[in-house]
C-alpha positions in Angstrom: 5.3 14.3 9.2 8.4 15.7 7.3 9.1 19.1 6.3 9.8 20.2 2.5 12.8 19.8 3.0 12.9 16.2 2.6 12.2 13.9 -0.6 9.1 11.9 0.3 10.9 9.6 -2.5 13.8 8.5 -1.0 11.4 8.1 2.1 9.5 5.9 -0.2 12.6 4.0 -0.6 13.2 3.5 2.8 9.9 1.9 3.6 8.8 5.4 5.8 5.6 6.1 6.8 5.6 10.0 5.8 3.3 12.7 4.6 5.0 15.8 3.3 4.0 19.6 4.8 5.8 22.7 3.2 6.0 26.3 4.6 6.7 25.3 8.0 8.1 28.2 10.3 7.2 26.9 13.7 5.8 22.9 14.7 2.6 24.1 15.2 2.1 25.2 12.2 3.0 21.1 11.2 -1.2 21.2 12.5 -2.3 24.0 9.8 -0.7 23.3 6.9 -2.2 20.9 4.3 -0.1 17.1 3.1 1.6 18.5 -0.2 3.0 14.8 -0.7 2.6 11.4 1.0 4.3 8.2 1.0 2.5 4.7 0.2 2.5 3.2 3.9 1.0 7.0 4.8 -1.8 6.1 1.8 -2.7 2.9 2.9 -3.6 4.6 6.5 -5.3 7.0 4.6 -3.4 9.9 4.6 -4.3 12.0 1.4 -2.8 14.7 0.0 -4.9 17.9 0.7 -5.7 17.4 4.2 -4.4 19.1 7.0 -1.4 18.2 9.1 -3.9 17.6 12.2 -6.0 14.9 10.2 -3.2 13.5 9.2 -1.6 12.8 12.1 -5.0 11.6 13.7 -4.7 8.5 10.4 -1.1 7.7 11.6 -2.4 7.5 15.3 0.2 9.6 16.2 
């Protein structure tokens, strides 16, 4: 999980397994939000953009 600060891209280049969240002003909210962007290794655990920060973290097994 990455903020919007950060260029799910250039994660993409690095081979991270990230899903993007924006309008972050405390971690829990990291729970709340919805995936705005996600990188491929993130996909193929079934991360989507659209669901929440909670789901998403539940795919990554985090």
């Amino acid at each position: 999980m990455v903020c919007g600060n950060f260029d799910i891209n250039e994660l993409e280049k690095r081979n991270v397994t990230a899903a993007r969240i924006v309008g972050l002003t405390k971690i829990e909210d990291v729970l709340q939000r919805n995936v705005v962007s996600v990188a491929s290794l993130a996909k193929a655990l079934g991360v989507n953009v659209g669901m929440s920060g909670s789901d998403a973290l539940e795919k990554m097994n985090v």
